[in-house]
N, C-alpha and C positions, 0 to 999 in steps of 0.2 A: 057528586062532582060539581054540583051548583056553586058551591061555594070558591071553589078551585077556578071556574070559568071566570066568578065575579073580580078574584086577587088577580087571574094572568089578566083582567082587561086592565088593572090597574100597571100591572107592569107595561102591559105595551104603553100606555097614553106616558110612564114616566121613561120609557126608551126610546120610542121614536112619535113624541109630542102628537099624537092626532087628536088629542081634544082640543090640545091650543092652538093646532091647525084650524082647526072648523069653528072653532070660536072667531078666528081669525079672519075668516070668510067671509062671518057674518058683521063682526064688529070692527075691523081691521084690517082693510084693503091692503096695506100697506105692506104690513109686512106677511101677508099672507102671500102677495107678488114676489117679494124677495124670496120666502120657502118655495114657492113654484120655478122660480129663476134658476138658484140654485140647482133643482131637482132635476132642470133641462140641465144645465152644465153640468152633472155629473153623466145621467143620459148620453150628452153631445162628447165627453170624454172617453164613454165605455164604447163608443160608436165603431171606433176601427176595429177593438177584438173583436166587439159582435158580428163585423161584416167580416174577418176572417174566418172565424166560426161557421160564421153560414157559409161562406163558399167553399170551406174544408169536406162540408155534410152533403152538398149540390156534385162537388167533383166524386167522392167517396160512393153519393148513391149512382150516376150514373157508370163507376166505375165495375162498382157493385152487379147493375143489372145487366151488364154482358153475362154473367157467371147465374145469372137469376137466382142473387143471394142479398137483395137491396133492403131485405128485411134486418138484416146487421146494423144498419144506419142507427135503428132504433136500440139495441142492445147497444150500440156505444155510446149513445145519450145517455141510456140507463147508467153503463159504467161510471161515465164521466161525471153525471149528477150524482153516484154517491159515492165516488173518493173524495169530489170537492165538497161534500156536507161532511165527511170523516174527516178532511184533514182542518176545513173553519171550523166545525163543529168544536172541535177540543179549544180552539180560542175561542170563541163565542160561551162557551161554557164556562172555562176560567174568568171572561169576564164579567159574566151575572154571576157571579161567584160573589168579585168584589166590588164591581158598581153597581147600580140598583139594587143593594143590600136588602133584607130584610128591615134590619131595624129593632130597635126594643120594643116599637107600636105593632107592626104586625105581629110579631114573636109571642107578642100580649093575648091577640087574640084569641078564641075559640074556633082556629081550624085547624083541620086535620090533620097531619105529619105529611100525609097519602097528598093532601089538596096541597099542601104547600109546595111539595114539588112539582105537583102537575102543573101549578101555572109556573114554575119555573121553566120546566119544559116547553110550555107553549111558548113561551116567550121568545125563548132560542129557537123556537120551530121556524116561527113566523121568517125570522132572514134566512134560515137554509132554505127555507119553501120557497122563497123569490129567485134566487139558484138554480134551486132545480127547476123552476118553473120557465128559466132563461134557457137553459142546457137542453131540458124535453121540448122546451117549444119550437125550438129550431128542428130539430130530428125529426120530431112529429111533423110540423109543418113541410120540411124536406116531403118526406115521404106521402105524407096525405095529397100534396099534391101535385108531385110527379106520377101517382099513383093511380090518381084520380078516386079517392077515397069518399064515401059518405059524413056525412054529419056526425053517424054513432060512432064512428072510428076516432072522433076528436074527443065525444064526450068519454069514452071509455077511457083516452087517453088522458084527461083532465082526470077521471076518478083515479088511474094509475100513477099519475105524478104528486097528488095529494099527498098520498101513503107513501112516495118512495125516500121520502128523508126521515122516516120514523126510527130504523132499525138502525141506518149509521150516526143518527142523535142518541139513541138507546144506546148503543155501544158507546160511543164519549161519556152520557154520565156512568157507567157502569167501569169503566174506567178512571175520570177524575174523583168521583165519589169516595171511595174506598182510600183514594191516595191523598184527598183533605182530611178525613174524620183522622186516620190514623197516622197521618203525620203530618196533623196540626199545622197545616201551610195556610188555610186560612189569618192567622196572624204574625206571615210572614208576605201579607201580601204583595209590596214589591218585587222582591227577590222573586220573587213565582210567576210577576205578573213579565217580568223583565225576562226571566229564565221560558216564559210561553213563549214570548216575541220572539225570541233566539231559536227554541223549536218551530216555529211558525216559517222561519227565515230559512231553518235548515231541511224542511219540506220544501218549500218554493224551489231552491238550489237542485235539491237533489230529482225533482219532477221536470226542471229546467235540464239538467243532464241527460236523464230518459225520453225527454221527448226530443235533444240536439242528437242522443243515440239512434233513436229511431229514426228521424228524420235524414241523417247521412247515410241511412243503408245502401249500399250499388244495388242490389237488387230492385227494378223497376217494380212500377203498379200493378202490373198484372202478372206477374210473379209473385210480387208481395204477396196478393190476395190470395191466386191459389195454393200458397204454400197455408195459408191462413185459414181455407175452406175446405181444403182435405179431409176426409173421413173426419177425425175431431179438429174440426176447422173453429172456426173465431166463435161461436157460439159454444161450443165445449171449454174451450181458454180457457173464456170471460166466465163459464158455470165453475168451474175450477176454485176461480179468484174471488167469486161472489154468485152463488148459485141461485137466490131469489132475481137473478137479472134475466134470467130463464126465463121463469113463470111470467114476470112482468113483459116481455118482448113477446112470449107465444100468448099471452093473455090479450095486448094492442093488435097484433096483429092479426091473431085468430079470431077478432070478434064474433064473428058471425057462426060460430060453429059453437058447439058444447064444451068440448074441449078447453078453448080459450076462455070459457066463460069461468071454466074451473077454475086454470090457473089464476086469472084474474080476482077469482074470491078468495084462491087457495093461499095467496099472497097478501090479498087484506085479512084473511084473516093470522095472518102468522104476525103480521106490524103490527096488529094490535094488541095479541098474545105477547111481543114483545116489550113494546111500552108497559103493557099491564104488569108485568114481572118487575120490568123496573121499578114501578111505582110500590110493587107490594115487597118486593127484600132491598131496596136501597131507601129508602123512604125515611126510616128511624136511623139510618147513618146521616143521610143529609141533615136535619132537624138537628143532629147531635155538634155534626160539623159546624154549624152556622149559629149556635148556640150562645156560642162566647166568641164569636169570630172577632168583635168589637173591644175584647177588652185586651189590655196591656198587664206585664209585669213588669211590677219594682224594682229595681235591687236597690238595696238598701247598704249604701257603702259612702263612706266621707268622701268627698270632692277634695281633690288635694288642689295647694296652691297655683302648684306647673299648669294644671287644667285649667283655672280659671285666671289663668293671664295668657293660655292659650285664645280663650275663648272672647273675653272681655281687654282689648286693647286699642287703643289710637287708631284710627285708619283716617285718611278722608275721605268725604262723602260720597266720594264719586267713587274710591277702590271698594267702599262699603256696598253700595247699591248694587256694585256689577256681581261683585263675590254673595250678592245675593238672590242675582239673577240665575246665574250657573246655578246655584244649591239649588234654589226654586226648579228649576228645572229638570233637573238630572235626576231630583229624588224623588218626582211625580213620575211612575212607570210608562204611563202611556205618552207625556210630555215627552221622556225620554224619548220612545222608540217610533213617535210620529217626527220627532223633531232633531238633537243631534246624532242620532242611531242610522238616519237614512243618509248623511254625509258619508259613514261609511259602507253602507249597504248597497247602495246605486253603484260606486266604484266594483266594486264586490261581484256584482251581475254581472258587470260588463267584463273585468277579468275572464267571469268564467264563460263568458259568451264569446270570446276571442278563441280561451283557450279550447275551449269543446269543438269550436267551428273553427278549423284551421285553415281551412279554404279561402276564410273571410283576409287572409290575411294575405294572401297574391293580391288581391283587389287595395288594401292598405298601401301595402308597399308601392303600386302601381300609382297611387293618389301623392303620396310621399315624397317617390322619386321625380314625379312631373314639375319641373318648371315653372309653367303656366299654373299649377293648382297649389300656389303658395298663398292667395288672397282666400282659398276655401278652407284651407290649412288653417288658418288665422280664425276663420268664420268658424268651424265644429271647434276648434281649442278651445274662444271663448263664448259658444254656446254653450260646450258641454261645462265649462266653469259655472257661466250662469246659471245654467239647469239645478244644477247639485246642489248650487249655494242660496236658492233658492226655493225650494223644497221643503227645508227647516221647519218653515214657519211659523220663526221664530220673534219677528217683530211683527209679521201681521196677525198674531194673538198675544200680544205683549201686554195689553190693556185686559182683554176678554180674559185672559189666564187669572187675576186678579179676583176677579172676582165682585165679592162683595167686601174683600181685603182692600180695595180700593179707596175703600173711604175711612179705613184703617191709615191709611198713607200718607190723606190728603189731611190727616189731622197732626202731624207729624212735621218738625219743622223741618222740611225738604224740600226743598228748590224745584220745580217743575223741570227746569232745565237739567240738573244733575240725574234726576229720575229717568227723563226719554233720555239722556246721553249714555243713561248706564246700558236702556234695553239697545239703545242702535250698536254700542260697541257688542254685548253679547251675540247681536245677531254677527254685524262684521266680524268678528274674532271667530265663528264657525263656515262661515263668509271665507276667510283665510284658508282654514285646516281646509275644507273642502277643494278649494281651487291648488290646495299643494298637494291633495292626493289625488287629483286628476292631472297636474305636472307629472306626479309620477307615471301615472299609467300613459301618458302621453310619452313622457322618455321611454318609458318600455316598447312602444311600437317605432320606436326611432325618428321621433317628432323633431325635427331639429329646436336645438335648446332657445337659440333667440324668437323663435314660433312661440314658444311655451312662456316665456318671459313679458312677450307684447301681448301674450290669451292672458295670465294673469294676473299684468297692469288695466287693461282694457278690462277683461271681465269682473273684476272688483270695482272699477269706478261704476261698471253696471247694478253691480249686486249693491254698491250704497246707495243709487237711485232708489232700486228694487225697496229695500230696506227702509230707507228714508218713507215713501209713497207709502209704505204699508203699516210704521206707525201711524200716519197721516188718518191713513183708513177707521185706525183702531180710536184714535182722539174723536173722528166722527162718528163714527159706527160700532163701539164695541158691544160683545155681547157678556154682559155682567150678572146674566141670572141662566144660572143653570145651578143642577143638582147632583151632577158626577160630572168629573174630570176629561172626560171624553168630547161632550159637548161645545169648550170652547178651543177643543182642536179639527175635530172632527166632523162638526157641523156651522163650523163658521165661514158666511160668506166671502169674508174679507181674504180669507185662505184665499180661497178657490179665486179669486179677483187679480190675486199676486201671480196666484200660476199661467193667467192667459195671458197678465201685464210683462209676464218675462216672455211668455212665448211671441208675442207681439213685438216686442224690441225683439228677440230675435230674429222674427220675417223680414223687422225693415233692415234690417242687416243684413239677408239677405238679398234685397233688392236692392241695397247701396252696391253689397260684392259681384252684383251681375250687371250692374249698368255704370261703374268708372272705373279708373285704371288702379293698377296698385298703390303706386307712390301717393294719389290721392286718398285712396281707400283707410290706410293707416292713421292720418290723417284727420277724418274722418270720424273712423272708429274712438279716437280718443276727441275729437268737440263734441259730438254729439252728448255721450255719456256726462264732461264736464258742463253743458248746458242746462239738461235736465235735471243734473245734482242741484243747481246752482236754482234753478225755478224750484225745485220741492225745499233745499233748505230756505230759503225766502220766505215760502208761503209757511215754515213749521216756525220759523225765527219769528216769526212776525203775529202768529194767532195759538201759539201755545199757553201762554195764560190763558186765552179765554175758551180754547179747547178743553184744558187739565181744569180747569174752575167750572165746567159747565157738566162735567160727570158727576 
């Protein structure tokens, strides 16, 4: 397996960059600060669910210990750490599938079928294990120390969370494996990668239902529980649903006894029985799958006229550039479903979070009908315009999307100006569709219609700031070297800059709606926006040749 450890070190350093980190360290301050920056701002983002999290696991174990069954805490972290490895697991899988490819060079190599998988494996390990190591550490930690727990009780429980994403990783490949090699979806990779995102989406929803179901039950907390801890109480369930959650809870908990020490081995050893099977009967299906993943078929048929006057006709430059922005976009999978796919997916959420939680909607209609809460009415219309329409992130990777196409472009006799007009309209034009499919949902809770007409006139003059500011970004900062498509959506700082810069206009929006009257506030709401449009188009009118000239 020497050789398997040597390929998965290579896959982690080309998925999530740690050699160009620490090279970075040493020779590159710079932008070794901005990977640090960012890594707090995603941290400082994840920061409310985690403190829901934790206080969910804090109310639950003291809940828990009137019944003196607080050891449950820990069998729901287990839970919960491996549905969320089974349900990312299967995307995370399809996406080493098709980014981080093999290649003709490795494929060349002399290793093993057995080793090629296995650092494929590790590879996907590594982000379920940061998961679960978020999900167990909170449980553990609950309980170690309401508990008053020893030292051994954390290490046992570090060796138990190591092992605990083996068997729901094992299950995804033994599942998508079989369903690439024999139908050949490997080179059908959009469609698949597009059709994951859609299953990805139709998990979140439906998890998002079961837990607005659970969570409206009339039955109180201490009813819940002991309807839960009864003879086969919440520990029988959860063995039902996933029976190694058993072993691994009486293995943490029972430290100190024989017993738990079993379970504890009895369960490493069953993950690694598990991996190992995978490795030895899926092994020459992968290798076989990934084999020709890269090549295309011919067909070999005349091009008739009609198609190539479809294809090849008059446009101008600017209907050209845009109609090429769209294609560009729409046919790169992950482009699609980080960028115009979440225009309608955020709507979508919230649909179904109104619809599931009907209660929420006395409290609606109460905001609605008020009077006085016509200037807040205004404030959520066009925050949540802004939100949506700025999420795309669509022109603050406008540049970075490019690539090394970039200088494909700039050899090309096209206008700087026609080029950034074509990406700001494509951002604006999803800019649009978004703010009209939050009109809708806004007339569905009975927004009155001039509300939704002044959200979005006001929140589009926001979102072409938005917009504007974040090619700005990309002219000075894009990021032009990467090696899969994920990289300049996914790990660009400029993104994540746009997302606090809308949330930011939308605080001081809300400090404008709490400290002046209405008639001013309207007012208001529309100088501000036309101001800052007015300072970002200046600075882009004014330093775009030497912007676009200096990439």
């Amino acid at each position: 397996m020497s050789n398997g450890l040597n390929l998965a070190k290579i896959y982690i350093n080309s998925s999530y960059g740690l050699s160009k980190f620490i090279r970075d360290l040493k020779y590159n301050k710079k932008n070794a600060a901005k990977t640090i920056g960012l890594i707090l701002l995603i941290l400082f983002s994840l920061s409310g669910m985690f403190g829901m999290y934790l206080y969910f696991n804090i109310k639950m174990y003291d809940l828990l210990k009137t019944i003196n069954q607080q050891g449950a805490v820990i069998t729901l972290a287990v839970v919960s750490a491996s549905i969320l490895t089974l349900m990312f697991g299967i995307l995370t899988v399809i996406a080493n599938y098709f980014y981080n490819q093999e290649g003709d060079i490795i494929l060349a190599l002399p290793i093993k079928k057995m080793d090629l998988l296995f650092a494929k494996f590790i590879n996907a390990y590594i982000i379920e294990l940061i998961v679960t190591l978020v999900f167990m550490g909170v449980g553990v930690g609950v309980y170690g120390i309401k508990s008053g727990e020893g030292i051994l009780f954390y290490i046992v429980s570090i060796i138990a969370t190591i092992f605990i994403p083996l068997i729901p990783l094992s299950i995804c490949y033994f599942l998508i494996i079989p369903l690439m090699r024999y139908g050949n979806l490997t080179k059908k990779k959009d469609l698949f990668m597009i059709l994951g995102g859609l299953l990805g989406v139709l998990i979140a929803v439906v998890y998002q239902l079961l837990v607005n179901k659970f969570a409206n039950t009339n039955a109180g907390p201490e009813e819940l529980i002991k309807s839960l801890m009864r003879e086969n109480g919440l520990i029988d369930i959860v063995g039902r649903i996933y029976y190694p959650s058993i072993w691994i809870s009486n293995g943490i908990l029972k430290y100190k006894s024989l017993s738990g020490n079993l379970y504890l081995l009895a369960f490493v050893l069953l993950s690694i029985l598990v991996v190992y099977l995978l490795l030895l009967s899926t092994s020459n299906l992968y290798y076989s799958s990934v084999i020709g993943s890269s090549e295309i078929t011919k067909k070999n048929r005349e091009i008739k006229t009609e198609e190539l006057d479809r294809v090849f006709k008059k446009r101008r430059p600017l209907s050209s550039l845009f109609s090429r922005e769209m294609k560009l976009m729409n046919r790169e999978p992950v482009y699609f479903l980080n960028g115009p796919f979440v225009v309608l997916l955020l709507p979508l959420i919230l649909v179904i979070m109104f619809t599931v939680n009907k209660q929420s909607f006395g409290q609606i209609d109460s905001l609605i009908n008020g009077s006085k809460n016509i200037k807040y009415m205004l404030l959520i219309s066009t925050g949540l315009m802004m939100f949506v329409g700025s999420t795309t992130s669509i022109t603050s990777t406008c540049i970075s999307r490019e690539g090394s196409g970039i200088y494909v472009l700039k050899s090309l006799p096209i206008r700087p100006v026609d080029l950034i007009k074509a990406k700001f309209i494509h951002g604006a034009f999803f800019g649009f569709v978004a703010s009209i499919i939050v009109g809708v949902l806004l007339l569905y809770l009975n927004v009155p219609f001039y509300i939704i007409f002044l959200s979005f006139v006001i929140g589009n003059l926001y979102l072409f700031v938005i917009y504007l500011v974040g090619i700005i970004l990309e002219l000075n900062w894009p990021k032009l070297v990467w090696d899969n498509p994920q990289k300049p959506m996914k790990q660009n700082v400029n993104a994540v800059f746009i997302i606090f810069i809308n949330f930011a206009l939308i605080g001081i929006n809300y400090l404008i709606t709490k400290n002046i009257s209405q008639t001013i506030l309207i007012l208001a709401f529309f100088i501000i926006p036309i101001i800052l449009l007015l300072c970002a188009y200046i600075y882009l009118n004014k330093n775009i040749e030497r912007l676009y000239n200096r990439l």
